[in-house]
N, C-alpha and C positions, 0 to 999 in steps of 0.2 A: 544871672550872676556869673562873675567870673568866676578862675579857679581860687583864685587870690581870695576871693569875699566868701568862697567856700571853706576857706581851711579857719583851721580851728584860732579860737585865742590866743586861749596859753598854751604854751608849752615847756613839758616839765623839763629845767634845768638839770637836777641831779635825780638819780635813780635813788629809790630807796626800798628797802627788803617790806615783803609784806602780800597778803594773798590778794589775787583780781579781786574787783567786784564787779559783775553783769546789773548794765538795767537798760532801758528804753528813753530814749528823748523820742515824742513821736509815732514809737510804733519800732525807730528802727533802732536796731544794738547798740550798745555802746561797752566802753568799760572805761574802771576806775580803780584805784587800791584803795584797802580799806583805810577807814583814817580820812579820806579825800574829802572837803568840805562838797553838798552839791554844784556850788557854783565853779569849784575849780572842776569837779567831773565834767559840768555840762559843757563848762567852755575849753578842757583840753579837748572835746568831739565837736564842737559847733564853735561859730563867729558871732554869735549874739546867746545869750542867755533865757529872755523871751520877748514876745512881742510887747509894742507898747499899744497899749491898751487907748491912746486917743489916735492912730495914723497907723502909716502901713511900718513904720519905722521899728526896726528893734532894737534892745535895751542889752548893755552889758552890766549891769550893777554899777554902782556909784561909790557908797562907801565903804563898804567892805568889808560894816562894825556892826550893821543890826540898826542903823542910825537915820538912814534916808528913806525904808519900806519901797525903794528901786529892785530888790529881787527877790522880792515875792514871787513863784511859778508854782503853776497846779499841777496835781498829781491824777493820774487816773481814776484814783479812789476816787474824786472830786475834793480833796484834802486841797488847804494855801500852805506851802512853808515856804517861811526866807532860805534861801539858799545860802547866806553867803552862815549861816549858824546850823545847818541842817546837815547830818552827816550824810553822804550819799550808803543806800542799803542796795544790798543784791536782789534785785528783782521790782526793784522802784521801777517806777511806770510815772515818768516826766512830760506834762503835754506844752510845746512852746509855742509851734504854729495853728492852734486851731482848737477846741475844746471838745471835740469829739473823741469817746473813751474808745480808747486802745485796748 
């Protein structure tokens, strides 16, 4: 991959007051503020949200309401939550590329 298909999604436009949150996509750090829905945490640190489950292809979410079941991602625990309704927590353990627990 290049650097480009490395760097993350989003990125947040306005700063806004409020303490980190630490967790794992992977195995590796990340952070997030609190407040931060999962999907915007994963994807201000990553370029896709998780893999798609029929190809080698990964998935950024779709709609963005709880309405498609496109970002659904597993947790270490072996928990499913939708990202795009799931608040990111300090010390969540996100797996995207591979289901081996962290």
């Amino acid at each position: 991959m290049t650097a480009a298909a490395d760097a993350p999604l989003f990125h947040r436009l306005a700063s806004r007051a409020g303490p980190l949150v630490s967790f794992t996509i992977d195995g590796a750090p990340a952070t997030a503020q609190a407040g931060d829905l999962l999907m915007t945490a994963i994807l201000l640190n990553r370029p896709a949200l998780r893999r798609f489950e029929f190809g080698e292809a990964h998935r950024a979410g779709f709609c963005f309401m709880a309405a498609c079941q496109d970002c659904w991602v597993t947790l270490a625990d072996g928990g499913r939550v939708r990202a795009c309704t799931t608040l990111v927590r300090n010390g969540m353990a996100v797996l995207i590329d591979g289901d081996a627990r962290v």
